[in-house]
MIDOSE-1310 file (N, C-alpha, C; in nm, 2 decimals, decimal comma, always signed):
residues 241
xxxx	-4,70/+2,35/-1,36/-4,56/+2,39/-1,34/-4,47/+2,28/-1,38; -4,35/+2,29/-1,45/-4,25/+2,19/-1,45/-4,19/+2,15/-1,39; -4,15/+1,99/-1,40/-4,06/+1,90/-1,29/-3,95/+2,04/-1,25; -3,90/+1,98/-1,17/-3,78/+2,00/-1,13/-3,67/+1,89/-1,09
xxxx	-3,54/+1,90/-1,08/-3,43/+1,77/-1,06/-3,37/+1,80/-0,92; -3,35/+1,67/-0,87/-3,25/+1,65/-0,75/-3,09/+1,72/-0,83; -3,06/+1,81/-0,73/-2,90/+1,84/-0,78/-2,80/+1,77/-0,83; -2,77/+1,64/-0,79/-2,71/+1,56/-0,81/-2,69/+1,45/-0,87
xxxx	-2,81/+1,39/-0,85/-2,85/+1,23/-0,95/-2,91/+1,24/-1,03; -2,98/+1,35/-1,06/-3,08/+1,38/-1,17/-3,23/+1,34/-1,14; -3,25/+1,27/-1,04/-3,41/+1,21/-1,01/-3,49/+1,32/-1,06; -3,63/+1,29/-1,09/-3,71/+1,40/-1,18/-3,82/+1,44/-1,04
xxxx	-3,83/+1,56/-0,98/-3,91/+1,60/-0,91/-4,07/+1,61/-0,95; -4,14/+1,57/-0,95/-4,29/+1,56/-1,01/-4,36/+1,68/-0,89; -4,40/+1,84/-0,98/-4,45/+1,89/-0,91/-4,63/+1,84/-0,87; -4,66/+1,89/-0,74/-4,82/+1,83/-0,70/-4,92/+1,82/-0,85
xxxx	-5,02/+1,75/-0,85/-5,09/+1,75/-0,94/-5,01/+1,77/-1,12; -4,93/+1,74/-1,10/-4,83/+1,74/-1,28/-4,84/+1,60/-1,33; -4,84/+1,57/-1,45/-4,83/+1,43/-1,48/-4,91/+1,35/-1,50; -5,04/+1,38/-1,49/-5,17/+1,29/-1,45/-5,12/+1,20/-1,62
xxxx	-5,15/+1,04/-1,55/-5,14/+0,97/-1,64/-4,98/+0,91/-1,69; -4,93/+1,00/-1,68/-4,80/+0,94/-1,66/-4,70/+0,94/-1,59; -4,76/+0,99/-1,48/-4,67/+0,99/-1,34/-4,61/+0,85/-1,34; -4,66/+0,69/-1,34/-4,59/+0,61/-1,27/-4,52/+0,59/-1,40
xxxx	-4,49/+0,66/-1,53/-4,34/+0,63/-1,62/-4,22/+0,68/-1,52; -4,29/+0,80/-1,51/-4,21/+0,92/-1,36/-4,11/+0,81/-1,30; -4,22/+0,77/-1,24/-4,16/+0,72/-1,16/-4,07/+0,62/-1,14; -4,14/+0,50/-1,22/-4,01/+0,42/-1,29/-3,89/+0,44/-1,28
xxxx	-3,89/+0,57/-1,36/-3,79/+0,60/-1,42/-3,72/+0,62/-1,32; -3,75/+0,68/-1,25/-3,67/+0,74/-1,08/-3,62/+0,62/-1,04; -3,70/+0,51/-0,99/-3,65/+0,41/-0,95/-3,55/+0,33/-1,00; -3,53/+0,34/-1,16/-3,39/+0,31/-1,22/-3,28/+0,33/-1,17
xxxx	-3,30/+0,49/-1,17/-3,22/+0,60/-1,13/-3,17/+0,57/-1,03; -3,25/+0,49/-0,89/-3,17/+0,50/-0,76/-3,10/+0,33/-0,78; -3,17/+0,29/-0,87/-3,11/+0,12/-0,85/-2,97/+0,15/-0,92; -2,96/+0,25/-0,96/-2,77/+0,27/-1,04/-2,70/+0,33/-0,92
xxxx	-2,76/+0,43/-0,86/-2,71/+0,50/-0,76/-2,65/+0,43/-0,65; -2,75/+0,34/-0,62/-2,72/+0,22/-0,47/-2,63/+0,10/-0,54; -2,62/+0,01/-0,66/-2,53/-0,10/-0,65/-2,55/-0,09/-0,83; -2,56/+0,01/-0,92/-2,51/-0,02/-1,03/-2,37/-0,03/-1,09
xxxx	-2,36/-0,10/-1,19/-2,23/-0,09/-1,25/-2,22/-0,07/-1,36; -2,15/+0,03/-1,38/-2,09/+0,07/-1,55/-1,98/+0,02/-1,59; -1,97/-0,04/-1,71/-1,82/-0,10/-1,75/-1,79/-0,06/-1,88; -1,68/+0,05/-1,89/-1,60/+0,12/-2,00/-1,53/+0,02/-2,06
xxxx	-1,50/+0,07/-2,19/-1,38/+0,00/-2,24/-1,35/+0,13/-2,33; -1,23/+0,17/-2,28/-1,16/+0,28/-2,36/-1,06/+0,25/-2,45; -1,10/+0,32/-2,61/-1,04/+0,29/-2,68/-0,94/+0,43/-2,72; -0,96/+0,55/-2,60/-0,89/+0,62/-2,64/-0,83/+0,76/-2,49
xxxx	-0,81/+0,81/-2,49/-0,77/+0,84/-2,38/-0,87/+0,95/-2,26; -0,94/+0,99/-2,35/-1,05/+1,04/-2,26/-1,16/+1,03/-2,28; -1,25/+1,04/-2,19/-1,40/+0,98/-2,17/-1,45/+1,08/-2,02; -1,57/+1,11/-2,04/-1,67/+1,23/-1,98/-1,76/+1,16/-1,96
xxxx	-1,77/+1,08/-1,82/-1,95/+1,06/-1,72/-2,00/+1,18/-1,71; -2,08/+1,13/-1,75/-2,21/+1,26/-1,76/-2,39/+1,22/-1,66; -2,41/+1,33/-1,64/-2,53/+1,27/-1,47/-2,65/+1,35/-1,57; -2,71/+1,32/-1,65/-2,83/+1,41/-1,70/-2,97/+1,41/-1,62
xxxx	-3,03/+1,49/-1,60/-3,18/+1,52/-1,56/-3,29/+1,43/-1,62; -3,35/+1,33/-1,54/-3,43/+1,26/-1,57/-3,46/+1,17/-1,65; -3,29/+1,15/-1,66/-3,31/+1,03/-1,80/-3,20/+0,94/-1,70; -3,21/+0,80/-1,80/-3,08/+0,75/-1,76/-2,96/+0,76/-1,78
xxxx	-2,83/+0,79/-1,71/-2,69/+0,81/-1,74/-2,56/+0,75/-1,73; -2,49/+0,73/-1,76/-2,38/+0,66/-1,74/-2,33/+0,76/-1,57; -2,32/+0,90/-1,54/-2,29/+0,94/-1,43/-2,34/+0,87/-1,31; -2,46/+0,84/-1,33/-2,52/+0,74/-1,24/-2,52/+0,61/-1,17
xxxx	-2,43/+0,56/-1,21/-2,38/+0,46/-1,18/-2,33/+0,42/-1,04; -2,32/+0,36/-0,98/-2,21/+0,35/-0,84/-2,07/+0,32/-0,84; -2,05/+0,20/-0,95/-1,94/+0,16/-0,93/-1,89/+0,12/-1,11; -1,77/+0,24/-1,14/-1,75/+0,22/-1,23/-1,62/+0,16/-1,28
xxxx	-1,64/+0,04/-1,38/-1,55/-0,06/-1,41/-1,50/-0,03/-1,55; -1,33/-0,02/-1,57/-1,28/+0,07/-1,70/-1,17/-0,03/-1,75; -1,19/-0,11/-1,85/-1,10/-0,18/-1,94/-1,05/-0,13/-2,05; -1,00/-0,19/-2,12/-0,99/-0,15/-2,24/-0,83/-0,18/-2,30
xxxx	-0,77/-0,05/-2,44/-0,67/-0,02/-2,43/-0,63/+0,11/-2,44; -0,64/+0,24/-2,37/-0,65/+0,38/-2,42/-0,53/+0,42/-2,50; -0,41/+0,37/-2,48/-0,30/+0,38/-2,61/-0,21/+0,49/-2,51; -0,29/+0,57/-2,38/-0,15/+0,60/-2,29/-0,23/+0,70/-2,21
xxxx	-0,18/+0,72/-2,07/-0,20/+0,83/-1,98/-0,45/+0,88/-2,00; -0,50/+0,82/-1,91/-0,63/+0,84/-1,98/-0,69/+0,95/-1,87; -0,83/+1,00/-1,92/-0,87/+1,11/-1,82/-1,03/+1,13/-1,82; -1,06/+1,07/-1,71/-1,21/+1,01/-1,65/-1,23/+1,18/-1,60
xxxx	-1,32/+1,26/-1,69/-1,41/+1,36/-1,63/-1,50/+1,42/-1,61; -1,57/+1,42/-1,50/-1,72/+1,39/-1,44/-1,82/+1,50/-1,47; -1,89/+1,53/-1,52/-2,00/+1,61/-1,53/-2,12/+1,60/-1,55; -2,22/+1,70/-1,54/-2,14/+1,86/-1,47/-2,02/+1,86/-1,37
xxxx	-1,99/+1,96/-1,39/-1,89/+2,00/-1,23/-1,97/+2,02/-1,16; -2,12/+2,05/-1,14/-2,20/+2,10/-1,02/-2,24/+2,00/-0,96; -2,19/+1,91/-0,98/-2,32/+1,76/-0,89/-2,19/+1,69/-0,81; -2,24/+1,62/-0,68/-2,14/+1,60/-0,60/-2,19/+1,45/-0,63
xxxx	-2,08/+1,36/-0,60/-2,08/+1,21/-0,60/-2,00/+1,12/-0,56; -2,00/+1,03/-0,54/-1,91/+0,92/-0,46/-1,89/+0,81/-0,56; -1,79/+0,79/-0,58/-1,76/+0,66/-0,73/-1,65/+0,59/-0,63; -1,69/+0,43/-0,69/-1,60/+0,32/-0,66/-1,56/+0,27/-0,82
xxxx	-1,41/+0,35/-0,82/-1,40/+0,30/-0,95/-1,30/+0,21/-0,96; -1,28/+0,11/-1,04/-1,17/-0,01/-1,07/-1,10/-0,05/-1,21; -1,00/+0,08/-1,19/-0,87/+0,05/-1,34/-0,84/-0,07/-1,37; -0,90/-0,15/-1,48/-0,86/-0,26/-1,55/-0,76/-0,25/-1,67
xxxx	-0,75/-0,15/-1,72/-0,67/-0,08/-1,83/-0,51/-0,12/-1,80; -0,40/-0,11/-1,94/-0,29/-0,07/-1,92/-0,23/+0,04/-1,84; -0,31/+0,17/-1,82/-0,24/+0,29/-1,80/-0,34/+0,35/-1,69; -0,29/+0,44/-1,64/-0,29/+0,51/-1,51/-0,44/+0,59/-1,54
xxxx	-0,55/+0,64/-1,48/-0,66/+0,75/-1,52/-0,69/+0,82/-1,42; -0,69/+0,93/-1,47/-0,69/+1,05/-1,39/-0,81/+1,08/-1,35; -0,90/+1,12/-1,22/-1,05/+1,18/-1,24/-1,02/+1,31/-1,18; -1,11/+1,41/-1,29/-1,13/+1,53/-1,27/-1,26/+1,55/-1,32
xxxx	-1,28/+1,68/-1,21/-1,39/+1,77/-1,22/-1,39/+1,87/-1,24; -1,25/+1,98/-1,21/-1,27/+2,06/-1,19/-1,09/+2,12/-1,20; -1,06/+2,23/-1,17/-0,92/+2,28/-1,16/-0,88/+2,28/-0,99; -1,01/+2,20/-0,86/-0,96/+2,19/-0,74/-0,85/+2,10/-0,72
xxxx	-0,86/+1,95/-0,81/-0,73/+1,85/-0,77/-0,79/+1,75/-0,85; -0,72/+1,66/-0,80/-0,79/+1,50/-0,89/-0,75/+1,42/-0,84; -0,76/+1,33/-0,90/-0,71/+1,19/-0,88/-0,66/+1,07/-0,96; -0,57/+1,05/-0,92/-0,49/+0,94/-1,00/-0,49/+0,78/-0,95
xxxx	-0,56/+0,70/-1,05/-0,58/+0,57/-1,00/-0,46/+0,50/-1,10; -0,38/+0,42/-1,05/-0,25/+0,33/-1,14/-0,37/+0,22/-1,21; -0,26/+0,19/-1,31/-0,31/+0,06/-1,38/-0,30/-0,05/-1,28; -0,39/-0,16/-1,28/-0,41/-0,27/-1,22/-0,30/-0,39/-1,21
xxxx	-0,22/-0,35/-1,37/-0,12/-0,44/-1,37/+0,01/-0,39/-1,25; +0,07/-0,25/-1,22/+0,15/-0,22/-1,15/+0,11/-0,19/-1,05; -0,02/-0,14/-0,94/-0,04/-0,09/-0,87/-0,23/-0,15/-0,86; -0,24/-0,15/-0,72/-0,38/-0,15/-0,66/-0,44/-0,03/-0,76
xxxx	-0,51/-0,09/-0,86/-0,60/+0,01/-0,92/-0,73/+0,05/-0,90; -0,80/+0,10/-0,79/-0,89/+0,07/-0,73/-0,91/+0,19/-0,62; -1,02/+0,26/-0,71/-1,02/+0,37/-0,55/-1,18/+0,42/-0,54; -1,16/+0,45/-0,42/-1,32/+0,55/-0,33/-1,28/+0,74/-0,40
xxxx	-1,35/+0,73/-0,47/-1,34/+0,89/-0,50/-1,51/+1,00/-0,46; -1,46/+1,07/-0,41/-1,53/+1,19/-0,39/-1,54/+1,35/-0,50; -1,63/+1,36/-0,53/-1,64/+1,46/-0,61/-1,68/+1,59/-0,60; -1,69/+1,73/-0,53/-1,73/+1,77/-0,43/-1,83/+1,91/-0,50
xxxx	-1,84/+1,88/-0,66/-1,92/+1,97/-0,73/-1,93/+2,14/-0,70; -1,81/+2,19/-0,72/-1,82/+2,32/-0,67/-1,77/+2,37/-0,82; -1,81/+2,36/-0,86/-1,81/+2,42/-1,02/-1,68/+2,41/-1,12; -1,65/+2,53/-1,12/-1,51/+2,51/-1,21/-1,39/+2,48/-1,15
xxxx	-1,40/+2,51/-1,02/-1,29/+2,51/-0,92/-1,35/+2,38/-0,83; -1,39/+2,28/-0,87/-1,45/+2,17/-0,84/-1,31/+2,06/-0,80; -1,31/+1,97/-0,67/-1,21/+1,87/-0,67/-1,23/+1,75/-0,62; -1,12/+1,70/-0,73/-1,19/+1,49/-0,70/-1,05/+1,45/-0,56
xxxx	-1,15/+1,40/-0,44/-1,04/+1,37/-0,37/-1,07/+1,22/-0,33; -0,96/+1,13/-0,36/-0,93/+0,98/-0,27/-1,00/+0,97/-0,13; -1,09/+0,92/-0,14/-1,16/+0,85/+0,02/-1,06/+0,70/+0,04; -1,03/+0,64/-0,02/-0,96/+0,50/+0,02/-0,78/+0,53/+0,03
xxxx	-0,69/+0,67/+0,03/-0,57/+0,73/+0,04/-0,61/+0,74/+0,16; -0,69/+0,79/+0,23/-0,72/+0,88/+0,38/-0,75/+0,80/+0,44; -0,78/+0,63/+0,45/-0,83/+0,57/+0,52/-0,74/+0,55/+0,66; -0,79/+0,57/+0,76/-0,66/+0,52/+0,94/-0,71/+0,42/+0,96
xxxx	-0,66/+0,34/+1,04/-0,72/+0,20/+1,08/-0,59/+0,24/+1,22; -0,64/+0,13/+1,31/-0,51/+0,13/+1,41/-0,52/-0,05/+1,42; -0,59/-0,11/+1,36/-0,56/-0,24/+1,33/-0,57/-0,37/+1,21; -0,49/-0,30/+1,12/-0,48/-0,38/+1,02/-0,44/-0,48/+0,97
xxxx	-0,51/-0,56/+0,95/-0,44/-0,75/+0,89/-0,42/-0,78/+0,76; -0,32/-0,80/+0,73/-0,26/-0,89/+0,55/-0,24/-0,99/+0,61; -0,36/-1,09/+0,51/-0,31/-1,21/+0,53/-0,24/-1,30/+0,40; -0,22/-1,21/+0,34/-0,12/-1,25/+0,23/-0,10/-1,12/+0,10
xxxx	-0,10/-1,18/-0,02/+0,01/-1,05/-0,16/+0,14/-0,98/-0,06; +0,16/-0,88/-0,18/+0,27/-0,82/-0,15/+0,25/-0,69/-0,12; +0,36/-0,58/-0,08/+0,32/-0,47/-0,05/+0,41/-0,39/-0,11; +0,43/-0,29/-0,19/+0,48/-0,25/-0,28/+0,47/-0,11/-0,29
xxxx	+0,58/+0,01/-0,36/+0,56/+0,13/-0,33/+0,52/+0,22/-0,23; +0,57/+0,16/-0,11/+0,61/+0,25/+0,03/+0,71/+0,28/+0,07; +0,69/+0,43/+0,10/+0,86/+0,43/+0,18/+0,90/+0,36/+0,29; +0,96/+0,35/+0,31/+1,07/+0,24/+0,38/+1,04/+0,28/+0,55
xxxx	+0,96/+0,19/+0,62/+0,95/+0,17/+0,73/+1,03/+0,22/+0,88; +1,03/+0,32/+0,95/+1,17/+0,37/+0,99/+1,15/+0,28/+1,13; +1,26/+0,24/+1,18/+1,33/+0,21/+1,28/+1,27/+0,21/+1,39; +1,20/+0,33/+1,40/+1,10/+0,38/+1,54/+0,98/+0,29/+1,52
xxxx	+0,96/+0,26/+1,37/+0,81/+0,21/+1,36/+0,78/+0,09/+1,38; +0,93/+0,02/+1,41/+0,95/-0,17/+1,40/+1,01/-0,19/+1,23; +1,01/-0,09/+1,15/+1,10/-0,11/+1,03/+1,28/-0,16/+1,02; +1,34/-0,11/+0,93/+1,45/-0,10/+0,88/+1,49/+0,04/+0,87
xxxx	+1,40/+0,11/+0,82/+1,48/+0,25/+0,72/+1,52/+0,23/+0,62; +1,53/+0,14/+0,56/+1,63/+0,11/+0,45/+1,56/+0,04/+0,31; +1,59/+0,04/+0,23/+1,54/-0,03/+0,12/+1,68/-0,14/+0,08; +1,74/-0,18/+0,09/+1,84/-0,28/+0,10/+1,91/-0,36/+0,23
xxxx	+1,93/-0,44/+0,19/+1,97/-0,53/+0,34/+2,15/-0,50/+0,38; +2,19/-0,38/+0,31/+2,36/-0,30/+0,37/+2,30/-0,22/+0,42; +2,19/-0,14/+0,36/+2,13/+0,01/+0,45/+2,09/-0,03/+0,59; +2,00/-0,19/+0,61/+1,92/-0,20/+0,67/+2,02/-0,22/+0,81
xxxx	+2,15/-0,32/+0,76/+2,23/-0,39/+0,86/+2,28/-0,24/+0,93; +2,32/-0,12/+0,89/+2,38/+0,04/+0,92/+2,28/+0,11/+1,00; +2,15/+0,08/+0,93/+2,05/+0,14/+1,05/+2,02/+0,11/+1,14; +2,05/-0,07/+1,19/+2,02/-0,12/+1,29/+2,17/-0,11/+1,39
xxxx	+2,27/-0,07/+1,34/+2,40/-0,09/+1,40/+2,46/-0,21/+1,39; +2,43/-0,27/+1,29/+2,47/-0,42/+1,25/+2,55/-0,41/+1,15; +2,63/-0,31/+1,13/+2,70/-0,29/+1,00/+2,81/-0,37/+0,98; +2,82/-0,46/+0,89/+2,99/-0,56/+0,90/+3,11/-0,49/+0,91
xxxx	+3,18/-0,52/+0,96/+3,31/-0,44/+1,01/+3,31/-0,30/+1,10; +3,23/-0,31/+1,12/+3,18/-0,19/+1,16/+3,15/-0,20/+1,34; +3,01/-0,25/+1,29/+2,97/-0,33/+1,43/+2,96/-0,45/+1,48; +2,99/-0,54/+1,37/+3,00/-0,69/+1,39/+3,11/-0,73/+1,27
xxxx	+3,16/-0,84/+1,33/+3,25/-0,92/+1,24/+3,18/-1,00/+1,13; +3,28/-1,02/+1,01/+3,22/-1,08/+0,94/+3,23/-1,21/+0,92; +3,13/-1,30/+0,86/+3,15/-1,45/+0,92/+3,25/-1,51/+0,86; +3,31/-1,59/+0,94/+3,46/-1,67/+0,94/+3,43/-1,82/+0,91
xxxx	+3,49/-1,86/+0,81/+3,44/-2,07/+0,82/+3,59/-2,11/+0,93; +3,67/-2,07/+0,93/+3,78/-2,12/+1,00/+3,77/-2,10/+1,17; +3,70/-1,97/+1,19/+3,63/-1,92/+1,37/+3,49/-1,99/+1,37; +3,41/-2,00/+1,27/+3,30/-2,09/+1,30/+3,34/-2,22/+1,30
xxxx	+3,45/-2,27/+1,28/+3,47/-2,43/+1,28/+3,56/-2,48/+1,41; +3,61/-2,34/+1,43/+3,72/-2,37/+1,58/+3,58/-2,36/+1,71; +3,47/-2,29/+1,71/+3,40/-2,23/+1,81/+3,25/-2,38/+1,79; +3,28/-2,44/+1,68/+3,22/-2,56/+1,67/+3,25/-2,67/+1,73
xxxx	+3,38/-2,69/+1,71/+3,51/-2,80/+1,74/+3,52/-2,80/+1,89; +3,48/-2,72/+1,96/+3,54/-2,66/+2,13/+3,45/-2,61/+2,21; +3,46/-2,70/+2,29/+3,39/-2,62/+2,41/+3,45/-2,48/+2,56; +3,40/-2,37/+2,49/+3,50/-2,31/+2,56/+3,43/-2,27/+2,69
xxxx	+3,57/-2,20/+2,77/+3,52/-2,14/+2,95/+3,44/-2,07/+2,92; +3,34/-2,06/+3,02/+3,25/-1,94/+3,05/+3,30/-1,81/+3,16; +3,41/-1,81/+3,18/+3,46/-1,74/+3,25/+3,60/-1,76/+3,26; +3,66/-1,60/+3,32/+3,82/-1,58/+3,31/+3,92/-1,74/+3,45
xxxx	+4,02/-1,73/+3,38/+4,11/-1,82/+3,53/+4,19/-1,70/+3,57; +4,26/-1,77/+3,65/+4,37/-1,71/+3,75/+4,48/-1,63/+3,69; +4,50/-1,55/+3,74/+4,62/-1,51/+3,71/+4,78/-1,61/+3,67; +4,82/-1,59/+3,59/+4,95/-1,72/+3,53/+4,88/-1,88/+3,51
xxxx	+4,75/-1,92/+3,52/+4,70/-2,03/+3,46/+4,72/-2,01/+3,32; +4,68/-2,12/+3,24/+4,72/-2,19/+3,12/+4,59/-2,23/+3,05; +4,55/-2,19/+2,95/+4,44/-2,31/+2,87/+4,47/-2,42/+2,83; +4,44/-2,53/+2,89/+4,43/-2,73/+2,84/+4,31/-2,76/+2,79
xxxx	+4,33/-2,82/+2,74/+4,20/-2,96/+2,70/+4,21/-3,04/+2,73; +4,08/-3,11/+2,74/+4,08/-3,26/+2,77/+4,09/-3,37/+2,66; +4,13/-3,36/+2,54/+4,17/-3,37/+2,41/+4,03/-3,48/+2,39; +3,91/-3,39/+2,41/+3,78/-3,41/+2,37/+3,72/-3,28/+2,30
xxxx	+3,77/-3,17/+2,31/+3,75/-3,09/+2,27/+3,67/-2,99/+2,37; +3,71/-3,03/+2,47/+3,65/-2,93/+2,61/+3,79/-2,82/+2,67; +3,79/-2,72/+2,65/+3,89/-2,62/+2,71/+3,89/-2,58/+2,81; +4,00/-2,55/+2,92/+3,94/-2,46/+3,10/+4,07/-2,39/+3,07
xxxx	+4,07/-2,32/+3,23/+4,20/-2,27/+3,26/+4,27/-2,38/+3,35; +4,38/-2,43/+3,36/+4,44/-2,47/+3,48/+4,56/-2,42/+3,49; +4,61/-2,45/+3,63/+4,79/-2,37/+3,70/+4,85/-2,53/+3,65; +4,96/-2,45/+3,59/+5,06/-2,53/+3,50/+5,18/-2,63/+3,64
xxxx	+5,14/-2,74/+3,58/+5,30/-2,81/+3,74/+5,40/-2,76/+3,75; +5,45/-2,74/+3,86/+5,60/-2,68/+3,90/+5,70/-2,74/+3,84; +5,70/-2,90/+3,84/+5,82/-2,97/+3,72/+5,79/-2,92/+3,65; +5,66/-2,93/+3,55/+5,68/-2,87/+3,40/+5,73/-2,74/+3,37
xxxx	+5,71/-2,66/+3,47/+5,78/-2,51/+3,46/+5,92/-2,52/+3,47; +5,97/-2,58/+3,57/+6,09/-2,60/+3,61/+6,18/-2,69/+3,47; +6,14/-2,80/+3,41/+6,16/-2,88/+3,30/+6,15/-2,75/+3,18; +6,08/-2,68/+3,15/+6,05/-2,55/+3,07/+6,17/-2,47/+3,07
xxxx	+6,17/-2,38/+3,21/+6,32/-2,35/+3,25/+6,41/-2,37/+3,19; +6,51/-2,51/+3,24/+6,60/-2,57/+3,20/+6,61/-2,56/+3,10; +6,51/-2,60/+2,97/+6,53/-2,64/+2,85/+6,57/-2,49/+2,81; +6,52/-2,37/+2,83/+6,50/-2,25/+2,77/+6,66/-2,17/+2,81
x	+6,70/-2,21/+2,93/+6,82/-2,16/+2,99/+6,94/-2,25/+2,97
């Protein structure tokens, strides 16, 4: 009776007693098969915009791979699509290219990995082989963490952090000052060189004086309240009357 294949990777099933004699090519062969599955790497270089991994039955394949590496220059918009649609698979793939590549299997969904130059090009994709209605979905989009560390790059193409979350809301620093209630004129004054140079120059009260007191200095640049002398009022008087 004839081999038969694993659904997915293509391994060659060796029925009992089949093979005599050349079972251990069999086998070999198989064991290629899983050394691509567990940590192989395939590396494209596209010269055009589409390209079809393909998983064949008992031979070696480019589908087989684990982690597949795509350079090149496709010349615009490219489209990575996996077959069969019937075999399910897990790819770690890494856009080296100018342009964006799409993986499809099927008319369930896909996925879109950005070029490397504008965007983390780099994703865990799932393939879930249900035929024509087959869909490639992002395992590294879905990932939660409740404790994550950057310890450096940049972070780029997010929406804007809201308020509640420890953010801004804002994508500009007038949005940001409005969302926090720090709006100039608004909720705060705007900065003065003539009030930053008086509040530099002076030491002022930390609290109100008396009713009919006076502000003095000590012509050191220290301010209080004090009650004004009865001559000088009286001398004031006079002069005014």
């Amino acid at each position: 009776m004839a081999s038969t294949y694993s659904p997915n990777t293509g391994l060659e099933l060796v029925r009992n007693g089949e093979q005599s004699g050349t079972w251990g090519t069999t086998t070999n062969n198989n064991l290629n098969i899983v050394d691509r599955l567990t940590n192989g790497v395939l590396e494209i270089t596209l010269s055009s915009t589409s390209k079809t991994l393909t998983t064949g039955n008992g031979s070696l394949s480019e589908g087989q791979y684990k982690v597949i590496v795509i350079s090149g220059s496709p010349g615009g918009a490219a489209t990575l699509t996996i077959a069969p649609n019937t075999n399910e698979h897990v790819y770690f793939i890494y856009n080296k290219t100018n342009q964006q590549i799409t993986v499809t299997q099927g008319s369930g969904g896909n996925v879109v990995i950005p070029a490397v130059a504008t965007a983390a090009g780099v994703n865990i994709v799932f393939c879930d082989g249900a035929g024509s209605g087959a869909k490639v979905t992002s395992l590294t989009d879905n990932i939660a963490s409740n404790a994550i560390k950057i310890t450096g790059g940049v972070i780029t193409g997010i929406t804007d952090l809201a308020v509640a979350d420890g953010g801004t809301g804002a994508g500009s620093a007038s949005a940001a000052r409005t969302n926090l209630g720090l709006a100039i004129g608004s909720n705060v004054l705007a900065y003065d060189a003539n009030l930053q140079g008086f509040v530099s120059a002076l030491t002022l009260p930390t609290s109100d004086g008396s009713a009919g007191q006076v502000m003095t200095t000590n012509g050191s640049g220290t301010l209080s309240f004090n009650t004004a002398a009865t001559a000088a009022r009286a001398y004031t008087y006079s002069v005014l009357f």
